[in-house]
The first five atom37 places (N, CA, C, CB, O) and aatype in JSON, in Angstrom:
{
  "aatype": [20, 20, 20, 20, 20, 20, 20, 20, 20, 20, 20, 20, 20, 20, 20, 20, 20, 20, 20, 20, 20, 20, 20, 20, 20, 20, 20, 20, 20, 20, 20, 20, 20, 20, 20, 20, 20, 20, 20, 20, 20, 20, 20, 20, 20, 20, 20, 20, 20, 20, 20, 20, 20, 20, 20, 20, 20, 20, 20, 20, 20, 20, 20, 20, 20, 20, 20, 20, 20, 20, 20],
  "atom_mask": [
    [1, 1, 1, 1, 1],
    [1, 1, 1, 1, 1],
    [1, 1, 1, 1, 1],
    [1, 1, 1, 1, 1],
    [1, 1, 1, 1, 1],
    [1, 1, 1, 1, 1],
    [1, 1, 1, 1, 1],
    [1, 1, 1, 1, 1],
    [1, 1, 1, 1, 1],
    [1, 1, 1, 1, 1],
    [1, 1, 1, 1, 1],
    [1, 1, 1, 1, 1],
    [1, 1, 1, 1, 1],
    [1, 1, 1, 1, 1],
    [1, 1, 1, 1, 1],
    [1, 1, 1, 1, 1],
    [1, 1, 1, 1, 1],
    [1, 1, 1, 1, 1],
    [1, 1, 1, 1, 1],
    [1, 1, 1, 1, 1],
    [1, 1, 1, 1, 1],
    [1, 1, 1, 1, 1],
    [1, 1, 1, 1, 1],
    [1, 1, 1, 1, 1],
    [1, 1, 1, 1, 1],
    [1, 1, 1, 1, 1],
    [1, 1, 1, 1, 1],
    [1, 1, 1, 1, 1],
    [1, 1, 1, 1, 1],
    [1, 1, 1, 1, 1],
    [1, 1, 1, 1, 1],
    [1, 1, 1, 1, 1],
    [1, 1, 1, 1, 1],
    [1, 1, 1, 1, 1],
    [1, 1, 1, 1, 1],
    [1, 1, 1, 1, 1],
    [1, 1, 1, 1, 1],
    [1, 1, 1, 1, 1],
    [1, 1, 1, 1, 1],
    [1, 1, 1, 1, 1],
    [1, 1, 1, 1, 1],
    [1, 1, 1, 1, 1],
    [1, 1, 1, 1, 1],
    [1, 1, 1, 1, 1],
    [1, 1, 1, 1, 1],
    [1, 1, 1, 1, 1],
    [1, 1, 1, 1, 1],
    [1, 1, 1, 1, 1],
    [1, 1, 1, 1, 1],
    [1, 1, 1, 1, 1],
    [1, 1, 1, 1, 1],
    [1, 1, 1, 1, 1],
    [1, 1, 1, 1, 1],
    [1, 1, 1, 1, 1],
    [1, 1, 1, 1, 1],
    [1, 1, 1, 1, 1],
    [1, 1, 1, 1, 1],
    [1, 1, 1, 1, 1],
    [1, 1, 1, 1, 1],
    [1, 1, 1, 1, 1],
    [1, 1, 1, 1, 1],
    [1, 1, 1, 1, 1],
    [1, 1, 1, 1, 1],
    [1, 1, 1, 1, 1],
    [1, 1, 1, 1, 1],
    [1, 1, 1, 1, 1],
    [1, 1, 1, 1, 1],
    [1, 1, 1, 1, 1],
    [1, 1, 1, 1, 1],
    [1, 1, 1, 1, 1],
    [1, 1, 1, 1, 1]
  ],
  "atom_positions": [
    [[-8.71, 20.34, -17.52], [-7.53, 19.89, -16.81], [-7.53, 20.52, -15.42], [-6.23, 20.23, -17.59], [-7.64, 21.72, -15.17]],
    [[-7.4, 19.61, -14.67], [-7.2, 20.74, -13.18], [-6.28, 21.26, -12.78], [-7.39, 20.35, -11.99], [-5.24, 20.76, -13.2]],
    [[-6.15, 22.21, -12.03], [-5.12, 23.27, -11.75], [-4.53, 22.01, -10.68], [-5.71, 25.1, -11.05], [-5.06, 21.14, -9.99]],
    [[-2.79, 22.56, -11.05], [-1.75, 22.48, -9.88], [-2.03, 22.68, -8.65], [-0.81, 23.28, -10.0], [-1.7, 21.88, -7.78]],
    [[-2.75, 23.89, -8.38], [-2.6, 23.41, -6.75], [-4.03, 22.07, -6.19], [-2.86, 25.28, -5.62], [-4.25, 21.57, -5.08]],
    [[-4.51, 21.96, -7.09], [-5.57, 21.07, -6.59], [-5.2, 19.61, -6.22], [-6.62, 21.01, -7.6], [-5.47, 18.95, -5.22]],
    [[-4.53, 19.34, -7.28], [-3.53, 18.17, -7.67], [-2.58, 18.07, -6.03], [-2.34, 18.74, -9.37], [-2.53, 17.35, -5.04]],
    [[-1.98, 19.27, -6.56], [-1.06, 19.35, -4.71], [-1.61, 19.12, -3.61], [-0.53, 20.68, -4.16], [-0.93, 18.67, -2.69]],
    [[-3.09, 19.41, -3.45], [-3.83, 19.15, -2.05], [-3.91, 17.74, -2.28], [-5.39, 19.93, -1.72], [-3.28, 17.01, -1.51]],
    [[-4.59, 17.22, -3.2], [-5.11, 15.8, -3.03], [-4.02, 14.64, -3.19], [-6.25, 15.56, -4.1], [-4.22, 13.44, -3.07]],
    [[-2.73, 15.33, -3.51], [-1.15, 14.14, -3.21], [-0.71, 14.76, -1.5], [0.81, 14.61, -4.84], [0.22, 14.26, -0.88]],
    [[-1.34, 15.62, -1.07], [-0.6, 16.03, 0.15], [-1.66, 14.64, 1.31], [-0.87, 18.27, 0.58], [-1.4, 13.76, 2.13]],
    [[-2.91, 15.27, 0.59], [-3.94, 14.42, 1.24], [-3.46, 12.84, 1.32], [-5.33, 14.56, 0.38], [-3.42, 12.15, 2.34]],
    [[-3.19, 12.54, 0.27], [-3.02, 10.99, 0.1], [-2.22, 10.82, 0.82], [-2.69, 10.36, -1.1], [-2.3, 9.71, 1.35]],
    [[-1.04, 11.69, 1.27], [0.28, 10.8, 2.07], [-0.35, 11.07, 2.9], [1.92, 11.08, 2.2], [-1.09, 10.09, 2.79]],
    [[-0.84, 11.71, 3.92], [-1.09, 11.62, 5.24], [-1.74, 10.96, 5.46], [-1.37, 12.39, 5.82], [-1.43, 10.35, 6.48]],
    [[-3.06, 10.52, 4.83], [-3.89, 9.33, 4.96], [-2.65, 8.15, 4.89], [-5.18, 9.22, 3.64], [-2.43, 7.59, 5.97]],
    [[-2.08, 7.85, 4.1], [-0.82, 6.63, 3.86], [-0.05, 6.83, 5.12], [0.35, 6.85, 2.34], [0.36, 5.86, 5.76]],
    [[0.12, 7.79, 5.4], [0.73, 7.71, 6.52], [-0.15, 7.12, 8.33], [1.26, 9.2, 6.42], [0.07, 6.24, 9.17]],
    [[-1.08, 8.12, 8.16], [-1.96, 7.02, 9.14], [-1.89, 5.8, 9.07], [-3.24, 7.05, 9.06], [-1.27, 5.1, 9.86]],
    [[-2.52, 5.41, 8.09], [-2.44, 3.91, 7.76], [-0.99, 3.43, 8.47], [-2.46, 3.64, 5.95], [-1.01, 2.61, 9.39]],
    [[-0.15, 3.8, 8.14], [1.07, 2.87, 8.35], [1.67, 3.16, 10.03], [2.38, 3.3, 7.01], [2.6, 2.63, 10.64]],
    [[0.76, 4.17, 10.41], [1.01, 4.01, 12.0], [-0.06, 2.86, 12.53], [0.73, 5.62, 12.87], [0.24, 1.85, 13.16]],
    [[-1.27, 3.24, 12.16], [-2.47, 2.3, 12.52], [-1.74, 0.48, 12.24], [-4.09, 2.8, 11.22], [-1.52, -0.26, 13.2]],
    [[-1.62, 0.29, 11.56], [-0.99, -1.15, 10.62], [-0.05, -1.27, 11.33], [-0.48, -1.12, 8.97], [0.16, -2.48, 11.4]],
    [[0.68, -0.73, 11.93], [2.52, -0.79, 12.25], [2.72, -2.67, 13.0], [3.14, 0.95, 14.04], [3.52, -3.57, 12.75]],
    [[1.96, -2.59, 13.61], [1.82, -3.85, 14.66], [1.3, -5.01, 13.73], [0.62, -3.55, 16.03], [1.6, -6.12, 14.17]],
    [[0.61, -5.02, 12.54], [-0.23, -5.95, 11.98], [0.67, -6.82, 11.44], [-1.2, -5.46, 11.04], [1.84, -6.44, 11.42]],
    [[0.35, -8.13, 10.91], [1.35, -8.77, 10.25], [1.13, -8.74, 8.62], [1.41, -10.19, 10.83], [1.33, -9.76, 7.96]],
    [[0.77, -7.68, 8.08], [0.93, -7.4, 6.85], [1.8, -8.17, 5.99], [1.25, -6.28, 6.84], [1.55, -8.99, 5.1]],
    [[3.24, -7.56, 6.65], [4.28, -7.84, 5.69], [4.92, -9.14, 6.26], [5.34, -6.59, 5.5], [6.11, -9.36, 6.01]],
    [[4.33, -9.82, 6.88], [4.35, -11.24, 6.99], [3.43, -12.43, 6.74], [4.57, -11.34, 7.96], [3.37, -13.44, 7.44]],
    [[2.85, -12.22, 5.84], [1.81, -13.32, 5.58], [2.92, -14.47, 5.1], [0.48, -12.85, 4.29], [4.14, -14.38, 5.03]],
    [[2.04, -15.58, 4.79], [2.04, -16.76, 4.43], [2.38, -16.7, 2.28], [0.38, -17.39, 5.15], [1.45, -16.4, 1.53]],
    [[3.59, -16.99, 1.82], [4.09, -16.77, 0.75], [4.65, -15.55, 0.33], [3.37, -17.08, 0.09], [4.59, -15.22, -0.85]],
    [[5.36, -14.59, 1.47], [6.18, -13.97, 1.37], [7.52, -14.42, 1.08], [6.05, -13.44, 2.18], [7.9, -15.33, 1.81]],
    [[8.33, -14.05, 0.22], [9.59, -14.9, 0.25], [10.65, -14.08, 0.9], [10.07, -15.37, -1.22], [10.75, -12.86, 0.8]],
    [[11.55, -14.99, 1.69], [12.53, -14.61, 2.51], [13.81, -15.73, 2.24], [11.92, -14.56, 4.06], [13.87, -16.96, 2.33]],
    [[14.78, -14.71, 1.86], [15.7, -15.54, 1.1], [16.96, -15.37, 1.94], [15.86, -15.09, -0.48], [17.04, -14.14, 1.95]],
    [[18.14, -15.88, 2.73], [19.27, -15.6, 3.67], [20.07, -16.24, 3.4], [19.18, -15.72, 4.89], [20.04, -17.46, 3.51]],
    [[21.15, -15.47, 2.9], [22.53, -16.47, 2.93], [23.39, -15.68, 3.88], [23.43, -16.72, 1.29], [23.03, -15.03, 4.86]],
    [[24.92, -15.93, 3.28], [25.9, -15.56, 4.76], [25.72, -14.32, 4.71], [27.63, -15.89, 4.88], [25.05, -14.14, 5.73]],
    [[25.96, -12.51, 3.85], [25.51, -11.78, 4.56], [24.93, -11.48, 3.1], [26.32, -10.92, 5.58], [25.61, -10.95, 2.21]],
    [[23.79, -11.8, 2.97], [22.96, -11.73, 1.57], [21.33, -11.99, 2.49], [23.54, -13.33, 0.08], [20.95, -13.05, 2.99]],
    [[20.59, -10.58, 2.49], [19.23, -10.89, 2.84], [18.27, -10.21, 1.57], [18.9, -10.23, 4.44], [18.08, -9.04, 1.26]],
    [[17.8, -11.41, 1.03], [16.16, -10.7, 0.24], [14.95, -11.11, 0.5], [15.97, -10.89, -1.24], [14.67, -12.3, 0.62]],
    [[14.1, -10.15, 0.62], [12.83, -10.24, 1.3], [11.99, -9.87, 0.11], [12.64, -9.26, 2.66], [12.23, -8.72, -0.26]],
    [[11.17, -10.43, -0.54], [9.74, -10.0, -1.43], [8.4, -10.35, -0.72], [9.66, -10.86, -2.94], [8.21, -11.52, -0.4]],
    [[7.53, -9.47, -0.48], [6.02, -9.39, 0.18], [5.36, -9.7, -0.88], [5.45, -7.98, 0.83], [4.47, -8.96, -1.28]],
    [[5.83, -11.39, -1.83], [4.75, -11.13, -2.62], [3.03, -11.6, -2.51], [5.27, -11.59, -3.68], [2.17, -11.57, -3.4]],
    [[2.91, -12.05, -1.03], [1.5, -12.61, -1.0], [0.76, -11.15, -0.5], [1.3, -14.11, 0.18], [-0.36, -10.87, -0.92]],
    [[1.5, -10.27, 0.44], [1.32, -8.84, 0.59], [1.46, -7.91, -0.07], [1.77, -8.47, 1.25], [1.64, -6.85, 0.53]],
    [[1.45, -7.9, -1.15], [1.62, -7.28, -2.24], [0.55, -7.71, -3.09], [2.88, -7.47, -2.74], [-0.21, -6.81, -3.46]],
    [[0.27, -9.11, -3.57], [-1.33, -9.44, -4.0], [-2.89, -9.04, -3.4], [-1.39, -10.79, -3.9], [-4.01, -8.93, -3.91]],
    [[-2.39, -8.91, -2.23], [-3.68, -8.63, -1.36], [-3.75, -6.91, -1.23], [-3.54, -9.46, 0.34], [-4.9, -6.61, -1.54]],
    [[-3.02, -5.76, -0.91], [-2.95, -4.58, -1.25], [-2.88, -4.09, -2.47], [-2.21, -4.21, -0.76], [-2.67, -2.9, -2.7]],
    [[-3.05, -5.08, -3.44], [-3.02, -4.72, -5.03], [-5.23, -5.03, -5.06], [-1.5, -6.38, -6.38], [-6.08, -4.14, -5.0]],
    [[-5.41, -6.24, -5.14], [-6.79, -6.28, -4.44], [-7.47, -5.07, -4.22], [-6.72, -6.85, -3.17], [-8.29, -4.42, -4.89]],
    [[-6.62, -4.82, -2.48], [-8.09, -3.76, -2.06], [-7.74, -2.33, -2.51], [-8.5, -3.63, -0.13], [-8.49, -1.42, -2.17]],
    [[-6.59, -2.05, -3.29], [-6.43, -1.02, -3.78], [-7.52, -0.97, -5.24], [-4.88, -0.91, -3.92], [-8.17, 0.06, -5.44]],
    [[-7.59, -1.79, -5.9], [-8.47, -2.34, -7.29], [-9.47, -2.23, -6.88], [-8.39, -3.73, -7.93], [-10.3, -1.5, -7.43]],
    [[-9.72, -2.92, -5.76], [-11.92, -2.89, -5.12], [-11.78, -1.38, -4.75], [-12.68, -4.2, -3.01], [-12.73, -0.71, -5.17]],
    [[-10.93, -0.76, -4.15], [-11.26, 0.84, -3.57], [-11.72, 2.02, -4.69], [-9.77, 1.49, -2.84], [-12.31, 3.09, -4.57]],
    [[-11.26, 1.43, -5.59], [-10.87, 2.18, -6.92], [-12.29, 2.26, -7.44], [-9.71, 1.35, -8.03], [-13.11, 3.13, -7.74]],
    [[-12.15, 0.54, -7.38], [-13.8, 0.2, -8.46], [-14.77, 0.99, -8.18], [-14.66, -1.29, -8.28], [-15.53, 1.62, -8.91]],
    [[-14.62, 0.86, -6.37], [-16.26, 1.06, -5.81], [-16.31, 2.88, -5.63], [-16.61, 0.03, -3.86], [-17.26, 3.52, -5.18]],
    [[-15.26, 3.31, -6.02], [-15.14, 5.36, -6.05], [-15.6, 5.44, -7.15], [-13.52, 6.4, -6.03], [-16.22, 6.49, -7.33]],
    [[-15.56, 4.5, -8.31], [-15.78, 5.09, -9.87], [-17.2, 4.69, -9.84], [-14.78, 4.35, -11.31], [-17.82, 5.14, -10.8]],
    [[-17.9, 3.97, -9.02], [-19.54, 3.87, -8.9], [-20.02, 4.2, -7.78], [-20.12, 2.61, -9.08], [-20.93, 3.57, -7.23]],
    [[-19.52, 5.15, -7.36], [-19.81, 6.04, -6.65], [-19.65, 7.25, -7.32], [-19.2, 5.94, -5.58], [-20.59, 7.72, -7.95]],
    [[-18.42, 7.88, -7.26], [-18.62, 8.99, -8.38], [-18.38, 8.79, -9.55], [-17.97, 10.02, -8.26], [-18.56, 9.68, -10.38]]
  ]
}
């Protein structure tokens, strides 16, 4: 089992990488693709990213795959 603080580096690691990312991305149209749903009534707004949400589910799955054949 690995120790706590190891665990702690590599979730500290992950947000800051996540966080890059989401400065790098900021401008992209991610969370606007094509079958996102956007729903508006009088003061009723819902927004689901679900075609952005299929595609970051994707390359999160291929990132995964290709680390476990790798290490």
């Amino acid at each position: 089992m690995p120790s706590l603080g190891k665990v702690a580096i590599f979730l500290s690691v992950l947000l800051v990488v996540a966080g890059i990312f989401t400065i790098i991305f900021q401008n992209s149209n991610l969370g606007r693709l094509p079958g996102d749903m956007l729903v508006t009534k009088n003061n009723f707004k819902f927004y689901f990213p679900f075609t952005t949400s299929l595609v970051l589910s994707g390359s999160v799955s291929a990132l995964a795959a290709l680390l476990v054949i790798l290490f």
